[in-house]
Steps between C-alpha positions, in 0.01 A plus 500: 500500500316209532682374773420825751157457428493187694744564758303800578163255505648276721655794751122613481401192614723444778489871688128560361283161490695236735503776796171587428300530848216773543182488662561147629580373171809329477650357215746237592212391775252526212725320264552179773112449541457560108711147447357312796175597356622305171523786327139565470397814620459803217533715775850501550561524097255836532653633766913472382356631184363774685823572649673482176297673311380774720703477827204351742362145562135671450463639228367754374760705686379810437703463163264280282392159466809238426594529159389184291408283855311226318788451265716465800302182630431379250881488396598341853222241477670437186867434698 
């Protein structure tokens, strides 16, 4: 079931991440000034992997610190 396991990734990320907007925080807003900033803030990596990985943009959430966060930057300085 390979297949489910990304269409249920990307339904996450449509309903969950792209609609993201609490506390001022707003994803698609976030997303536009991430790429006019030439992509250089780690901010905006932290924060969507915040969302991701523990449903807030500040983590720790009450839930825990992100899960593997310098591995995350480090793989999207990488792309």
């Amino acid at each position: 079931f390979e297949e489910l396991k990304w269409i249920a990734g990307m339904f996450y990320w449509m309903e969950s991440v792209q609609k993201y907007d609490v506390e001022g925080w707003n994803y698609m807003e976030r997303l536009e000034e991430f790429v006019d900033g030439g992509f250089s803030d780690p901010s905006f990596i932290n924060a969507v992997s915040g969302i991701v990985n523990r449903g807030c943009h500040n983590p720790p959430c009450g839930t825990g610190a992100v899960d593997g966060a310098p591995e995350r930057s480090e793989n999207f300085e990488k792309a």
